[in-house]
C-alpha positions in Angstrom: -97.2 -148.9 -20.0 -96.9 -149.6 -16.6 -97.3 -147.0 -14.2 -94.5 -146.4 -13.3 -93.5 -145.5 -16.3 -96.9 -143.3 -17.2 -95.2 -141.3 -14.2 -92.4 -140.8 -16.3 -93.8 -139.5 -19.1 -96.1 -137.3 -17.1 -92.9 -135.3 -15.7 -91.0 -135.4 -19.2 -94.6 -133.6 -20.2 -94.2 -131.1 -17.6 -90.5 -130.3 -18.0 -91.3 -130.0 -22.5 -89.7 -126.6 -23.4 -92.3 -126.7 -25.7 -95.4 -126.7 -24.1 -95.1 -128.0 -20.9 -96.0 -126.4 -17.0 -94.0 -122.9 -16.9 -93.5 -123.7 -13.1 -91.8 -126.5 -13.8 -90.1 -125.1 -16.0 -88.2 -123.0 -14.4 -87.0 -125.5 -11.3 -83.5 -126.0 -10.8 -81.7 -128.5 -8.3 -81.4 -126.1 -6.1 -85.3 -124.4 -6.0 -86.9 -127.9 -5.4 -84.7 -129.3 -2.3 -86.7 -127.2 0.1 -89.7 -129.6 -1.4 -87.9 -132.7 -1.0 -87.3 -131.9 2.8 -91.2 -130.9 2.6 -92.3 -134.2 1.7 -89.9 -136.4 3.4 -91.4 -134.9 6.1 -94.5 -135.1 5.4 -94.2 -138.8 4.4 -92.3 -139.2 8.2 -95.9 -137.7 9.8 -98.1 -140.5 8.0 -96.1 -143.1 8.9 -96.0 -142.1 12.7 -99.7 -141.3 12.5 -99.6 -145.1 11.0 -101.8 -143.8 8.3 -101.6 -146.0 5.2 -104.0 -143.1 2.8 -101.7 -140.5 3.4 -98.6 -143.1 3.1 -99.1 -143.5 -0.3 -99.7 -139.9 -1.4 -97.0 -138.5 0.5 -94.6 -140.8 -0.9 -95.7 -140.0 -4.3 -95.0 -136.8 -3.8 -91.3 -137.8 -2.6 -91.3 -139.7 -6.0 -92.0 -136.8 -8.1 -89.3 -134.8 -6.6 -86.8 -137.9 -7.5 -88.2 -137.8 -10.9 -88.2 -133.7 -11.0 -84.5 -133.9 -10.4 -83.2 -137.0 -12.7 -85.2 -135.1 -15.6 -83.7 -131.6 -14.7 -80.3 -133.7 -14.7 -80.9 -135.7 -18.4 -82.5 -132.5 -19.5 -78.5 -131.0 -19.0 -77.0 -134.2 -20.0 -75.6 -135.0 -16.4 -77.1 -138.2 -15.8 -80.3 -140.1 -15.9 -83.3 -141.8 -14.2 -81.8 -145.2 -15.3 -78.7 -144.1 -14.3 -79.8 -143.6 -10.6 -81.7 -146.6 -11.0 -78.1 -148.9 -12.2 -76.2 -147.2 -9.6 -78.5 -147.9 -7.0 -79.3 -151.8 -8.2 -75.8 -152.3 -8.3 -75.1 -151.2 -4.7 -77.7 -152.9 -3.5 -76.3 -156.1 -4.4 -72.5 -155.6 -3.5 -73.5 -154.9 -0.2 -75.3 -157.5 0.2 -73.5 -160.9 -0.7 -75.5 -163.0 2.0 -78.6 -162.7 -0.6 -77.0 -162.6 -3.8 -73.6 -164.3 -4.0 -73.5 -167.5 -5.4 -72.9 -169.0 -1.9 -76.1 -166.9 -0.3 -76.1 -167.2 3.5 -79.9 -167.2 4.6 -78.9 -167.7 8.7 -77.3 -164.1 9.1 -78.7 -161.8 12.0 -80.0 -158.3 11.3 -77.1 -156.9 13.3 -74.3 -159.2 11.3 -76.0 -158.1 8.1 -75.6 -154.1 9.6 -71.5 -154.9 10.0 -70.7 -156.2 6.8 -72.3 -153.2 5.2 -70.8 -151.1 7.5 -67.8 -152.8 6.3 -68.0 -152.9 2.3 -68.9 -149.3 2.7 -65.5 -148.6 4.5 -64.2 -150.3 1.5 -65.9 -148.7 -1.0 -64.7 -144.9 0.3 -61.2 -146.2 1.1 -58.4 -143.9 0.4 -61.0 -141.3 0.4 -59.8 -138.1 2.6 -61.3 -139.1 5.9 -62.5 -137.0 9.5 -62.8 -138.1 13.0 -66.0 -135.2 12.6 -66.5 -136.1 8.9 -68.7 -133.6 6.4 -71.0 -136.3 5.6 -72.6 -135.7 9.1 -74.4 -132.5 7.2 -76.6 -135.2 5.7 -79.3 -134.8 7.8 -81.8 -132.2 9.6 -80.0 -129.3 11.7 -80.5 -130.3 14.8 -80.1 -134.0 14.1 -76.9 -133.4 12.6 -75.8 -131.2 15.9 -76.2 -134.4 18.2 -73.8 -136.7 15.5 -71.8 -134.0 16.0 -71.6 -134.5 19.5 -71.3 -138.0 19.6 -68.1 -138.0 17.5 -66.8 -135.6 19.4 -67.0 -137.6 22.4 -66.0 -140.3 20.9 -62.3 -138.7 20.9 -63.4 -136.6 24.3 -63.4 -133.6 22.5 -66.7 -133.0 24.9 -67.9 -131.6 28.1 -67.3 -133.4 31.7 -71.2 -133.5 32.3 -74.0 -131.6 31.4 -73.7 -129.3 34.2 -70.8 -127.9 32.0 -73.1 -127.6 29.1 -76.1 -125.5 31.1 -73.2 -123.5 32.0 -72.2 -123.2 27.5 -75.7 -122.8 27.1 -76.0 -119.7 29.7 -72.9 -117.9 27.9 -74.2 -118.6 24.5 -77.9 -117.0 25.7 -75.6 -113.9 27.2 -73.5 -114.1 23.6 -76.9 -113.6 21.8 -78.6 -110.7 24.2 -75.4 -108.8 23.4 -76.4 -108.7 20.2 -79.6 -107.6 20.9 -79.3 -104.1 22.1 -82.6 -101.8 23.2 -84.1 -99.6 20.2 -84.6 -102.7 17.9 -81.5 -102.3 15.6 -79.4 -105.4 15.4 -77.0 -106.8 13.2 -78.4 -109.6 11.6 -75.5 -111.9 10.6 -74.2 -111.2 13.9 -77.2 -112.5 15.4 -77.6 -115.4 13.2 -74.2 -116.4 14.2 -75.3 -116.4 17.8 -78.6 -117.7 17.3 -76.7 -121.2 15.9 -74.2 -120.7 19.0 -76.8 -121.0 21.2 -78.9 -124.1 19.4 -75.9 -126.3 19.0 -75.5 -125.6 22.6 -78.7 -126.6 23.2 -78.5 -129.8 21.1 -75.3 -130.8 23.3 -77.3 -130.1 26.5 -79.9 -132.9 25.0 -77.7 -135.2 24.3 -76.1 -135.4 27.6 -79.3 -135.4 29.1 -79.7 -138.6 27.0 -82.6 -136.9 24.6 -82.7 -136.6 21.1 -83.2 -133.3 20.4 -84.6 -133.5 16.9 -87.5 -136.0 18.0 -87.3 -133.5 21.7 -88.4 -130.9 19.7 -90.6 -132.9 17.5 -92.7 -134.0 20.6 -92.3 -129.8 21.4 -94.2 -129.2 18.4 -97.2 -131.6 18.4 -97.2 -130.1 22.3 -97.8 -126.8 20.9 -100.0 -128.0 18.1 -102.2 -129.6 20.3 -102.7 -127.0 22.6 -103.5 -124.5 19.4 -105.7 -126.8 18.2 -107.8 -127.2 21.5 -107.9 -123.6 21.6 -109.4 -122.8 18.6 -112.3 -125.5 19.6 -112.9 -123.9 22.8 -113.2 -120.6 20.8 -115.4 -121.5 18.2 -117.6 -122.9 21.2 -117.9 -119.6 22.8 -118.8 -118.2 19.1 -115.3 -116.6 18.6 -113.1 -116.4 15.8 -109.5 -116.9 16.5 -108.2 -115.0 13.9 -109.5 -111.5 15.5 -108.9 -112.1 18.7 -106.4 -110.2 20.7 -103.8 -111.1 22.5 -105.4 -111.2 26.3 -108.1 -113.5 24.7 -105.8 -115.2 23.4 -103.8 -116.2 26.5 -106.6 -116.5 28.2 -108.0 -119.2 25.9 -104.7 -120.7 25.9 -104.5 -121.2 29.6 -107.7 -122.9 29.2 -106.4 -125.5 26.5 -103.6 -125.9 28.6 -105.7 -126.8 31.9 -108.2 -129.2 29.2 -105.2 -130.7 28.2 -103.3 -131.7 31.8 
C-alpha cells in the first residue's frame, strides 16, 4: 500500500473499539478542533521560519487531524474520507474550467483566474440567505475575523469617520471594562468577558484604520515578547541564574537588560 493509505489504516487502528488508543477513543469533533487550530498554526510558523523539516511534520500532523475527523464521521455513518476527497475533486474542477474544460484556456492571468472563482462560487451559493456582514466571516482567527468585519462594514459606511473616532471607542470601551473591575478582586466574570471582547474588537478597528493587520500586528507582538524572554533567559543563565526562581525585581531587571541587548 501506498502511504498514504498505511496512514489510513494507522488511524482506523487507533480509533478500533476493540483494541485501539483509549485517547483516541474518546475524541469527538468537537475535543480535537482546538488541535486543528494547534497545528495550522504550527504549520503557519515553519513555513514563515521557511523551514522545510518542520514543514513536513507539521503538516502531518494537520493531516492526522483530517483523517481523525473523516474516521470519527464514517465511524457514525455521516460521511467518509472518500467522500471529502469526491467532494473536494469535484470542486476543484468546476471552478476551474480554464484547466479542465474541453476548450482549456492556458493564457489566463492569476487575477482573471481569482474572478471567475469568485464568480462560480457566487453561483454555487445562489439563492442561499445572504449578509452584507455574512456569518461565514467567523471562518477564521478572532482577531482576523474582527478586521473583515470592519472592512464590510465600511464597505456600506457603517464605520467610523477616522481613527481618531476609534481611539476615542477604544477609550470608552477601556472605561466600560474598569467598571467592571471594582477594588477587593470580585468581578463578574461574564460581565467582564463581555467587556473584554468590547474592548479587542475596538482595538482591531483601531488597526485597521491605521492600515495594520492586527492579527499579523499582534503576531509580530508576540515574537517581540518572545525574543526578549528568550534573551533573558541567556543573560541569566550567564550570570549562573535560574529563571524559574527568580523574583520579580530580578526579573525586570534582567528584562531591561534584554531589552537594551536587543535595541
Amino acid at each position: 500500500m501506498t502511504e498514504l493509505q498505511r496512514c489510513i489504516e494507522v488511524v482506523k487502528r487507533l480509533r478500533d473499539p476493540a483494541g485501539g488508543c483509549p485517547w483516541d477513543l474518546e475524541q469527538t469533533h468537537q475535543s480535537l478542533l482546538k488541535y486543528l487550530l494547534e497545528e495550522s498554526y504550527e504549520y503557519i510558523e515553519a513555513v514563515e521560519q521557511d523551514d522545510a523539516v518542520h514543514m513536513r511534520e507539521e503538516l502531518g500532523d494537520v493531516l492526522l487531524q483530517v483523517l481523525l475527523h473523516a474516521r470519527i464521521a464514517e465511524q457514525g455513518q455521516r460521511f467518509t474520507l472518500e467522500d471529502v476527497a469526491r467532494e473536494l475533486a469535484d470542486k476543484l474542477v468546476r471552478r476551474h474550467p480554464h484547466v479542465f474544460a474541453p476548450q482549456a484556456e492556458a493564457d489566463l492571468t492569476a487575477e482573471e483566474v481569482r474572478t471567475r472563482w469568485e464568480a462560480q462560487k457566487k453561483i454555487e451559493k445562489a439563492g442561499r440567505p445572504t449578509s452584507k456582514i455574512p456569518d461565514k466571516l467567523m471562518h477564521h482567527p478572532a482577531l482576523k475575523t474582527a478586521l473583515l468585519i470592519g472592512e464590510a462594514s465600511a464597505k456600506i459606511a457603517f464605520d467610523w469617520t477616522d481613527h481618531r473616532q476609534v481611539a476615542s471607542k477604544v477609550e470608552e470601551e477601556w472605561q466600560e471594562l474598569k467598571d467592571e473591575l471594582p477594588p477587593g478582586g470580585h468581578f463578574n466574570k461574564a460581565r467582564v468577558a463581555e467587556e473584554m471582547g468590547d474592548l479587542l474588537f475596538s482595538v482591531a478597528q483601531l488597526a485597521r484604520h491605521l492600515g495594520l493587520d492586527p492579527e499579523e500586528t499582534l503576531r509580530q507582538g508576540n515574537r517581540k515578547f518572545l525574543r526578549r524572554f528568550h534573551t533573558l533567559e541567556k543573560l541569566a543563565a550567564t550570570d549562573g541564574a535560574d529563571v524559574g526562581v527568580l523574583d520579580a525585581a530580578a526579573m525586570e531587571r534582567y528584562w531591561a537588560r534584554a531589552k537594551e541587548q536587543l535595541k
